[in-house]
MMTF fields as JSON, N, C-alpha, C and O atoms, coordinates in Angstrom:
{
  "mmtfVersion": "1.0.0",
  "mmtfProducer": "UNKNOWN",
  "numBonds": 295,
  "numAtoms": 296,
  "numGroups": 74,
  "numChains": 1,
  "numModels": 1,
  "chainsPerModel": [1],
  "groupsPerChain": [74],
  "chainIdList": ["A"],
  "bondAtomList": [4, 2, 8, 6, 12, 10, 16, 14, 20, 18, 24, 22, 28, 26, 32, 30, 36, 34, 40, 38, 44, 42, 48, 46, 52, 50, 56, 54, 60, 58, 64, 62, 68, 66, 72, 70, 76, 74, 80, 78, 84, 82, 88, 86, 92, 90, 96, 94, 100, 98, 104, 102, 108, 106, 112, 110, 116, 114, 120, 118, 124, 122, 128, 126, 132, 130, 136, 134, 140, 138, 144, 142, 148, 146, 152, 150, 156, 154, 160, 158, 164, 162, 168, 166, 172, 170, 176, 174, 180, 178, 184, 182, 188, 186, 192, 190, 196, 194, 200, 198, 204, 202, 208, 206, 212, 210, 216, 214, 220, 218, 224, 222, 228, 226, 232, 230, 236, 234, 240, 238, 244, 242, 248, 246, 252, 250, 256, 254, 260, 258, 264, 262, 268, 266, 272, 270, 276, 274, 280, 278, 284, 282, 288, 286, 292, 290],
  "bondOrderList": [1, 1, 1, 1, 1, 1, 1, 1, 1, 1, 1, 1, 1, 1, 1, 1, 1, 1, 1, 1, 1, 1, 1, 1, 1, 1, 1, 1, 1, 1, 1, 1, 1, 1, 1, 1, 1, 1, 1, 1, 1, 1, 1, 1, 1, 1, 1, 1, 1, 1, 1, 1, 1, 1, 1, 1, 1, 1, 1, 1, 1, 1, 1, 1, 1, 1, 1, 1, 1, 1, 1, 1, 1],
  "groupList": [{"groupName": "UNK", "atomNameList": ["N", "CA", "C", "O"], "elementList": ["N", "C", "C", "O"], "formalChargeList": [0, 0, 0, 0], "bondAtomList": [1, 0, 2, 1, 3, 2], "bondOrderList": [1, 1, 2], "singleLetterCode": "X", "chemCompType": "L-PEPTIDE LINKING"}],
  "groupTypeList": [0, 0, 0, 0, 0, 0, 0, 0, 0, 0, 0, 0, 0, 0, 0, 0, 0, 0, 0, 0, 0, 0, 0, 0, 0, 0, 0, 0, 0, 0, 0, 0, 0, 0, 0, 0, 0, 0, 0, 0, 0, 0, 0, 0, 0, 0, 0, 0, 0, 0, 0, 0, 0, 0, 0, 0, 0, 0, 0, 0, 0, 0, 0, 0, 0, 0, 0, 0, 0, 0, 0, 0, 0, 0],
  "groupIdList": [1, 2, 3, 4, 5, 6, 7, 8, 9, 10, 11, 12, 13, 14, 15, 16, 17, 18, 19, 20, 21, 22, 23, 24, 25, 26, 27, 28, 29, 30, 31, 32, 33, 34, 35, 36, 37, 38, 39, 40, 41, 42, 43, 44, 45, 46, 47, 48, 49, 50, 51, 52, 53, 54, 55, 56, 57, 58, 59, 60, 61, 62, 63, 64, 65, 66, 67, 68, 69, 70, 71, 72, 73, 74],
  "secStructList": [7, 2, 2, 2, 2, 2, 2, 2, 2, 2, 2, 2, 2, 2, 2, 2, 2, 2, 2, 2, 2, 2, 2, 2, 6, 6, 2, 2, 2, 2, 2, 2, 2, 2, 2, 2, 2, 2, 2, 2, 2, 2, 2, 2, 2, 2, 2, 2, 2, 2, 2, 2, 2, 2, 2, 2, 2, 2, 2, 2, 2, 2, 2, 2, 2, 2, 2, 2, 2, 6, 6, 6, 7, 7],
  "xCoordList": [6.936, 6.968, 7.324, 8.146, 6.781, 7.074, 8.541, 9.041, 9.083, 10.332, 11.543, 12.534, 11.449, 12.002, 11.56, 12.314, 10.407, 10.745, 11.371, 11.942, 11.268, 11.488, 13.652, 14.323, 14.098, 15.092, 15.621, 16.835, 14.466, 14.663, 15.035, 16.146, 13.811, 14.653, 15.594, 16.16, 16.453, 17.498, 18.677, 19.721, 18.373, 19.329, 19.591, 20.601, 18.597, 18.296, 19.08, 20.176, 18.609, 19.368, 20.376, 20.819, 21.382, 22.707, 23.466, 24.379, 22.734, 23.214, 22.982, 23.982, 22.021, 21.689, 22.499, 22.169, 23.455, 24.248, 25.787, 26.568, 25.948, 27.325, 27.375, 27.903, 26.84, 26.915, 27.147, 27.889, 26.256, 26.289, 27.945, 28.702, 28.422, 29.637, 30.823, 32.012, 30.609, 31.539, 31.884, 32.973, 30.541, 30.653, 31.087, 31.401, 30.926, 31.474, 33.08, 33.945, 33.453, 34.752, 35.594, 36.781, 34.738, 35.821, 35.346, 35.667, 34.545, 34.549, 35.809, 36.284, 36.325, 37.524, 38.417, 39.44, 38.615, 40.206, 40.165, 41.186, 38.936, 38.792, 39.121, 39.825, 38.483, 38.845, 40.71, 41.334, 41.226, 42.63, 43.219, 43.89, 42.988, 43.425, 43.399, 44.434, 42.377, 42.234, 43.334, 44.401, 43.043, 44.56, 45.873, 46.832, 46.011, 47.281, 47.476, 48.355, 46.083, 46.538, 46.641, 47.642, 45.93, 46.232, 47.907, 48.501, 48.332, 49.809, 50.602, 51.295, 50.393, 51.269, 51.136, 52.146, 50.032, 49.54, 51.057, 52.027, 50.204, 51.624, 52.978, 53.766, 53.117, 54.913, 55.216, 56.235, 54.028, 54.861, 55.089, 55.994, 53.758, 54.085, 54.726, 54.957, 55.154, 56.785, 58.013, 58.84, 58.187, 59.306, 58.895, 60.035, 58.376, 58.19, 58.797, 59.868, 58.831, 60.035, 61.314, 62.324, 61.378, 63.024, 63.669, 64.614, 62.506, 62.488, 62.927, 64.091, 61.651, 61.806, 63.307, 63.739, 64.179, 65.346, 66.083, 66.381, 66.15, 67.473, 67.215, 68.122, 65.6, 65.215, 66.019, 67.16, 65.714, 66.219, 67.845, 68.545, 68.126, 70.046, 69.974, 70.068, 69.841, 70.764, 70.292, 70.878, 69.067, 68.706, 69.204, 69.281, 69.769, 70.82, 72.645, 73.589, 72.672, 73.994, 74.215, 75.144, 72.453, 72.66, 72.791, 73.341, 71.888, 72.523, 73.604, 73.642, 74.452, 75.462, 77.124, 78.219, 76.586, 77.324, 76.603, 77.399, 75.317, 74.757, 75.781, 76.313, 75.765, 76.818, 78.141, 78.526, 78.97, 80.221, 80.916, 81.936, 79.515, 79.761, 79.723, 80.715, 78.413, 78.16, 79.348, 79.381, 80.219, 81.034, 82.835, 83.886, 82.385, 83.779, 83.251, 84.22, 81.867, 81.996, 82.295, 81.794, 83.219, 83.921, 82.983, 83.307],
  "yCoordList": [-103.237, -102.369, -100.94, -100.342, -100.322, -99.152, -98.694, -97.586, -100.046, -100.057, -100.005, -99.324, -100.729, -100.71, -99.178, -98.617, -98.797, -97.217, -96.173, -95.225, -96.341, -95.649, -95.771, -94.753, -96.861, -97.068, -96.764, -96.636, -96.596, -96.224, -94.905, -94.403, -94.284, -92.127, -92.135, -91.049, -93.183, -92.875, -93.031, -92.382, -94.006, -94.288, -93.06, -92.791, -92.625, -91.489, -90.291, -89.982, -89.607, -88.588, -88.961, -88.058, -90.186, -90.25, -89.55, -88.731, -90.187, -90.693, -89.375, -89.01, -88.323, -86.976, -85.822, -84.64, -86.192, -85.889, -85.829, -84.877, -87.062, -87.981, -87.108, -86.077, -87.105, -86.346, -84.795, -84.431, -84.05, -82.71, -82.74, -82.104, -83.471, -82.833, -83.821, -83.527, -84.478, -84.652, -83.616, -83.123, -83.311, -81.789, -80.216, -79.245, -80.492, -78.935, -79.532, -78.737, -80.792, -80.961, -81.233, -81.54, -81.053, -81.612, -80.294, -80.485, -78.858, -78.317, -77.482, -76.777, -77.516, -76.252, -76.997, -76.357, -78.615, -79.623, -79.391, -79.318, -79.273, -79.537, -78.628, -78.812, -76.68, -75.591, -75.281, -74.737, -75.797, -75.876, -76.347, -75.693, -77.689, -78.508, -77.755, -77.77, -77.077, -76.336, -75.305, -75.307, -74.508, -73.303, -73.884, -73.132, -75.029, -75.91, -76.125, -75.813, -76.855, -77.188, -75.932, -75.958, -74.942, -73.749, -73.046, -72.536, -73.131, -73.21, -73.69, -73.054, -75.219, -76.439, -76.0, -75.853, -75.735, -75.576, -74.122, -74.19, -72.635, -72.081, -71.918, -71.119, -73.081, -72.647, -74.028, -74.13, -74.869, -75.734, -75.282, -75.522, -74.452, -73.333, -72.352, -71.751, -71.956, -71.156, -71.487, -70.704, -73.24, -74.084, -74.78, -74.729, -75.17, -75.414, -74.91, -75.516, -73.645, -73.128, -73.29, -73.169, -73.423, -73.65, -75.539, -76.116, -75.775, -77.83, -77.754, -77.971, -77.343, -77.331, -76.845, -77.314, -75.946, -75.177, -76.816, -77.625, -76.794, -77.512, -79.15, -79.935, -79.406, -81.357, -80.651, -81.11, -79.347, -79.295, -79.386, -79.739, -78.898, -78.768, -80.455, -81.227, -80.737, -82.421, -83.217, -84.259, -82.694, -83.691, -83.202, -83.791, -81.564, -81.093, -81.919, -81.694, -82.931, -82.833, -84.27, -84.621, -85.327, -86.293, -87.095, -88.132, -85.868, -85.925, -85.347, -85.416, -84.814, -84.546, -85.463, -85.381, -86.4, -87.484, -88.613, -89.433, -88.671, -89.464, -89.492, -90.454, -88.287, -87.887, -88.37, -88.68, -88.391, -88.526, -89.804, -90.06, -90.949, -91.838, -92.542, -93.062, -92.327, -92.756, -92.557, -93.084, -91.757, -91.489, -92.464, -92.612, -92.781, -93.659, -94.888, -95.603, -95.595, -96.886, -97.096, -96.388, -98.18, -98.438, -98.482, -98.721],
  "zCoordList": [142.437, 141.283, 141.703, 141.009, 142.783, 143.683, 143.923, 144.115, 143.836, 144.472, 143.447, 143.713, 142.279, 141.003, 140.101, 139.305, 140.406, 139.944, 140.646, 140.106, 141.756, 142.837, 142.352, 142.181, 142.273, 142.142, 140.782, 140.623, 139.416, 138.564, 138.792, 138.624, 139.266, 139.229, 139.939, 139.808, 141.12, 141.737, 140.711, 140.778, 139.714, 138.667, 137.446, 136.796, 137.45, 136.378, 137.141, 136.675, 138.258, 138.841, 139.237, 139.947, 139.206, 139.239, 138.135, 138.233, 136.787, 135.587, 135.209, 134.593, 135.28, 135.027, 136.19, 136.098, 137.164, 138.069, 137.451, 137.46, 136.952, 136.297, 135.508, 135.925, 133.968, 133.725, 133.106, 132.194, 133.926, 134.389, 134.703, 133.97, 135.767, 136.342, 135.082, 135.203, 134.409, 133.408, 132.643, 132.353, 132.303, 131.032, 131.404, 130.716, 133.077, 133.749, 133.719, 133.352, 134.065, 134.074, 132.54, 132.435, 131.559, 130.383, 129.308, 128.135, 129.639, 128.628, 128.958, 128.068, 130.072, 130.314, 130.05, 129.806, 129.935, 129.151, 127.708, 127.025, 127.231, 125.894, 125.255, 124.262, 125.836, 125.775, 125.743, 124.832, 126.965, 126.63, 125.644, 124.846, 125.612, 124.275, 123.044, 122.377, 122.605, 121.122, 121.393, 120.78, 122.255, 122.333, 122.495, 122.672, 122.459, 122.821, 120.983, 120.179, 120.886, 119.334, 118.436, 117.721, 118.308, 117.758, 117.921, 116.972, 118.981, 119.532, 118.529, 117.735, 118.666, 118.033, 116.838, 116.15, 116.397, 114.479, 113.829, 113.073, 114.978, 114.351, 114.448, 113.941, 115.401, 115.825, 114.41, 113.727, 114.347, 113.137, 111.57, 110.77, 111.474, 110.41, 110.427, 109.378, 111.53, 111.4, 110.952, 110.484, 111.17, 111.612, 110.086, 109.623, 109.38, 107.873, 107.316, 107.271, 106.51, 105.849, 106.525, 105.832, 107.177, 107.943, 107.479, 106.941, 108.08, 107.617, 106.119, 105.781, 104.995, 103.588, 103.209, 102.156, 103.943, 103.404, 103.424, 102.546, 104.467, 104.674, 103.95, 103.673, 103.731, 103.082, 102.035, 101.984, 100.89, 99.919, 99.708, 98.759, 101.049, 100.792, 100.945, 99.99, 101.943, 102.137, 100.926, 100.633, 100.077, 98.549, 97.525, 96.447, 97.86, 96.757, 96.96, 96.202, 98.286, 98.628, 97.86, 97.132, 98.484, 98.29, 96.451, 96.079, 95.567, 94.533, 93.89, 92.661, 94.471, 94.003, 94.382, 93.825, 95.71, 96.038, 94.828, 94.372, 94.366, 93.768, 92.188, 91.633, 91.874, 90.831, 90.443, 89.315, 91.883, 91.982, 91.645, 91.005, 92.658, 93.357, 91.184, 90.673, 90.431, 89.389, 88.277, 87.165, 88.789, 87.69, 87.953, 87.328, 88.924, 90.021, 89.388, 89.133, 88.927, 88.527, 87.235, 86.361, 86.932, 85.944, 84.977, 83.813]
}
């Protein structure tokens, strides 16, 4: 029984070791990641109005071929 607790706190201060050094190693990835995604967030809201210009031209083009094409059938 000595021996199975004894092996219990060796299991515990691994697992309380593990971890400790997971969370020193993943709050500075995780930290990056958000300034990465904050990044991504406004260069895509820059690049939105630019996208919206042009969906509207090629759906102003494609109905106006839509037009053409309707007036060519007999």
């Amino acid at each position: 029984m000595q021996e199975l607790r004894g092996k219990l706190t060796e299991l515990r201060g691994e697992l309380e070791s593990f971890s400790t050094g997971v969370v020193t190693r993943v709050k500075p990835i995780r930290s990056e990641i958000e300034t990465l995604t904050g990044k991504l967030e406004s260069a895509l809201a820059t690049l939105r109005p630019e996208v919206e210009k042009v969906g509207g031209e090629l759906s102003r083009k494609i109905d106006a071929l839509d037009a053409e094409l309707a007036k060519m059938e007999p």
